[in-house]
VOFI-461179 format. One line per 5 residues: for each residue x, y, z of N, C-alpha, C. Coordinates in steps of 0.1 Angstrom, whole numbers, plus 5000, padded with zeros to 4 digits. Atoms other than C-alpha are relative to their C-alpha. Example, Ala and Ser with C-alpha at 12.3 -4.5 7.8 and 13.67 -1.06 7.14 Angstrom:
5009 4988 5000 5123 4955 5078 5009 5012 5000 ~ 4991 4989 5000 5137 4989 5071 4992 5011 5008
END
This chain:
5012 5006 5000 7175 5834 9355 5000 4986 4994 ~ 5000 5012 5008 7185 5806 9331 4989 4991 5000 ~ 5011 5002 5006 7154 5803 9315 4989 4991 5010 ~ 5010 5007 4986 7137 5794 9348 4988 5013 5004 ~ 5009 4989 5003 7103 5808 9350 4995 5009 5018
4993 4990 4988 7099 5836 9382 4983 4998 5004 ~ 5016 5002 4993 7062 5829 9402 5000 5012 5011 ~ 5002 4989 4990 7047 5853 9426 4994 4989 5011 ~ 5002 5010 4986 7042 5838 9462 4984 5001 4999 ~ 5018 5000 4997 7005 5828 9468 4997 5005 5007
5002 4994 4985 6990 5850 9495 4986 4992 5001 ~ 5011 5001 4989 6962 5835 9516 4993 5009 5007 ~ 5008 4988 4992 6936 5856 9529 4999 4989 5017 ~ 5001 5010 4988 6941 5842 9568 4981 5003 5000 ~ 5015 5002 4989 6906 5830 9582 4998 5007 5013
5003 4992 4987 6893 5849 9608 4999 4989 5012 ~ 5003 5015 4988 6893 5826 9644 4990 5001 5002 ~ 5016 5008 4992 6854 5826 9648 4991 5012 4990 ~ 5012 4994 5006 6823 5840 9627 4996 5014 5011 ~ 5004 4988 4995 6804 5869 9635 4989 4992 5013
5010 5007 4984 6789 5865 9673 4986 5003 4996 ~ 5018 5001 5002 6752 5862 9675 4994 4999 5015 ~ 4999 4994 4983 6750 5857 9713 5011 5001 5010 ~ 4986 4996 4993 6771 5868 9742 4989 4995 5016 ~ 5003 5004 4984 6768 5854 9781 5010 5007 5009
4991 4991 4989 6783 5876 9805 4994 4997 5012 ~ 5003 5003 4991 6786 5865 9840 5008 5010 5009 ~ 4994 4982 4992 6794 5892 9871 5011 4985 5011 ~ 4995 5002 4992 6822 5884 9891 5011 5010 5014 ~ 4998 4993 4993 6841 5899 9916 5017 5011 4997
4982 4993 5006 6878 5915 9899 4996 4997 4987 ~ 5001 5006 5010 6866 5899 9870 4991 4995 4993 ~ 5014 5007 5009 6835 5895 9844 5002 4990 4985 ~ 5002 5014 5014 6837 5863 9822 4990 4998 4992 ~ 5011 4998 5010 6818 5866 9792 5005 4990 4990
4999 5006 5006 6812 5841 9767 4997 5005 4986 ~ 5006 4996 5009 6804 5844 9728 5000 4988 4992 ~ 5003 5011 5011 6789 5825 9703 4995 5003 4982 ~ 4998 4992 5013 6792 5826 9666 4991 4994 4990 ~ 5010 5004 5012 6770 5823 9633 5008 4988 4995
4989 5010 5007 6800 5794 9625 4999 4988 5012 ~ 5004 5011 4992 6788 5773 9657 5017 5004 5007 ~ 4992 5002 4992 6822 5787 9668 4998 5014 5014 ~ 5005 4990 4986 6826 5812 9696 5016 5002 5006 ~ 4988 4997 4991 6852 5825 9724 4999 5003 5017
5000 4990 4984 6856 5843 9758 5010 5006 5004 ~ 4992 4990 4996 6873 5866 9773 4991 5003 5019 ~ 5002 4990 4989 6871 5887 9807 5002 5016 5000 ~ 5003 4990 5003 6863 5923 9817 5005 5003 5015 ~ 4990 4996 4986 6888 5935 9846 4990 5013 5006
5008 4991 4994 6862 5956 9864 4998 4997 5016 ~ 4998 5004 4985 6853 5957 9905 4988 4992 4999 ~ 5014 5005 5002 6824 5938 9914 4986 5009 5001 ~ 5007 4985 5006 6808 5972 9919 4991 5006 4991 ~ 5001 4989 5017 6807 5987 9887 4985 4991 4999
5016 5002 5003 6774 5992 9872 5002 4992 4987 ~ 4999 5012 5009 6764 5965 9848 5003 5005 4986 ~ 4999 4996 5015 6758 5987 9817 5016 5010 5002 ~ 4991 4999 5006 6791 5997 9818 5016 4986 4999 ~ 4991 5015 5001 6806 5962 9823 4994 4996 4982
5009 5001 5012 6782 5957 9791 5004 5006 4988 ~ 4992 4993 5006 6796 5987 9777 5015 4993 4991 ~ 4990 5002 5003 6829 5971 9776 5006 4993 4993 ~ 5001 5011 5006 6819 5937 9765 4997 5005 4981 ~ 5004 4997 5019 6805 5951 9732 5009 5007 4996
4988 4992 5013 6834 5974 9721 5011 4992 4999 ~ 4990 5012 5005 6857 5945 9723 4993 4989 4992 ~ 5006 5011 5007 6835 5923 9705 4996 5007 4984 ~ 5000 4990 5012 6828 5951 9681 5007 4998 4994 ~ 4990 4997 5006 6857 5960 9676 5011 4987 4990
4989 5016 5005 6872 5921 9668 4990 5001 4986 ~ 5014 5005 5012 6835 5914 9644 5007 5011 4987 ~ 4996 4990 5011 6847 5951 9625 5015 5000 4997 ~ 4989 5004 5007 6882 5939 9623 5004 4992 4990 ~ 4998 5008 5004 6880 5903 9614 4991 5000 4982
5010 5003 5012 6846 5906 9592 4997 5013 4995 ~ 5006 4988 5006 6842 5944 9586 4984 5003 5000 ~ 5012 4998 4998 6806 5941 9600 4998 5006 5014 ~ 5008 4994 4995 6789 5964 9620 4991 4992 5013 ~ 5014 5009 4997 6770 5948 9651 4991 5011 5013
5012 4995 4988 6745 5960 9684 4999 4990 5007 ~ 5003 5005 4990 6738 5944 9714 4991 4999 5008 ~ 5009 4998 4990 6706 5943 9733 5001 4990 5014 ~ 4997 5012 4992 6711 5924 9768 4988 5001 5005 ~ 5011 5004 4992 6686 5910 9792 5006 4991 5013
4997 5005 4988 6689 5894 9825 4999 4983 4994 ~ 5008 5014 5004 6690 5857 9825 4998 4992 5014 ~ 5003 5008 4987 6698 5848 9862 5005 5013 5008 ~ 4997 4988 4994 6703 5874 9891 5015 5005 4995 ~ 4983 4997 4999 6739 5873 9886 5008 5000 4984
4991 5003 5018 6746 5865 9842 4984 5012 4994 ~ 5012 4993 5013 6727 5886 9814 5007 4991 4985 ~ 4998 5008 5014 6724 5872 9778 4997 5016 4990 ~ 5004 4989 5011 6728 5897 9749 5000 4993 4986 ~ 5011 5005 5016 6713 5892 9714 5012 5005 4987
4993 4993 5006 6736 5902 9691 4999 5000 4982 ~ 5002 5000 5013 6727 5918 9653 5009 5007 4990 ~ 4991 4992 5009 6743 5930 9624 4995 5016 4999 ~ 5004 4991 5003 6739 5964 9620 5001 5006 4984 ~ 4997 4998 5007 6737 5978 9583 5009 5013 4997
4994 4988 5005 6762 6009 9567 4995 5009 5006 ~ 5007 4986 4996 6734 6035 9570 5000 4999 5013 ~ 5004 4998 4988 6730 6027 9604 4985 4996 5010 ~ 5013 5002 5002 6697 6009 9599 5002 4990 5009 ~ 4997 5010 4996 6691 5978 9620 4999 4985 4993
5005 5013 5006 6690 5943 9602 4999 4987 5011 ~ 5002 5011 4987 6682 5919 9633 4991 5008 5008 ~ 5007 4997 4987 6672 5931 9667 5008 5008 5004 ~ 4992 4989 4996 6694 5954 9682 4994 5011 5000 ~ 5003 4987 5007 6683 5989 9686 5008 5010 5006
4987 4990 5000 6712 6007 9701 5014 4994 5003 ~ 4991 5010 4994 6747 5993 9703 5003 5000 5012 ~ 4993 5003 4984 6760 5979 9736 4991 5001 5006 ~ 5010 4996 4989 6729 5995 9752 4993 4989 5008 ~ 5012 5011 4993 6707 5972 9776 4986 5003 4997
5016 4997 5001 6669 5973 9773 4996 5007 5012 ~ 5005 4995 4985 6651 5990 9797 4993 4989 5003 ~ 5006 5012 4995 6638 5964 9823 4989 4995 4993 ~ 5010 5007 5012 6604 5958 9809 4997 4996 4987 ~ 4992 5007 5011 6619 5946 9779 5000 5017 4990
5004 4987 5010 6612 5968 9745 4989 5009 5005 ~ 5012 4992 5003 6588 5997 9734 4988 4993 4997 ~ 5013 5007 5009 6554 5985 9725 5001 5011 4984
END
């Protein structure tokens, strides 16, 4: 060692590539559903959802939120939900909230991934 003093390497916690989403745009295509996301950090991403043009939406929807889930409960260890809505015949917009521990809602969401029923919420 000759009186040379011995350091421990710095570790970095890496940064996660984009905040927690807050909305999602999913567009229907025909081999292929392009969905966009957007993040509480003004950042965001996209991806696709290899499905036919077929398939029923709430399970195109389905699909979108357990990969979006699943990244949010990787990167940030939070919990989210999904409510979508129509925005043009062919794209829907979903809302996207945090969900708390218990299982409570803290936003909007009231089941994950699920769609609303057409006439929006419950009264």
């Amino acid at each position: 060692m000759d009186g040379g003093v011995v350091r421990r390497r710095e570790t970095r916690k890496e940064r996660a590539p984009f905040g927690v989403p807050r909305e999602v745009i999913l567009l229907s295509g025909r081999d292929v559903w392009p969905y966009t996301f957007i993040a509480d950090d003004s950042g965001g991403g996209c991806g696709k959802v290899a499905m036919p043009a077929d398939a029923a939406i709430e399970d195109v929807q389905a699909a979108v939120f357990t990969r979006l889930a699943d990244l949010t409960r990787t990167f940030h260890g939070v919990e989210i939900g999904i409510v979508w809505s129509p925005l043009t015949p062919d794209s829907w917009v979903g809302r996207v909230g945090s969900l708390s521990t218990d299982g409570a809602d803290r936003r909007s969401p009231r089941r994950p991934g699920l769609a609303e029923p057409r006439g929006g919420p419950p009264p």
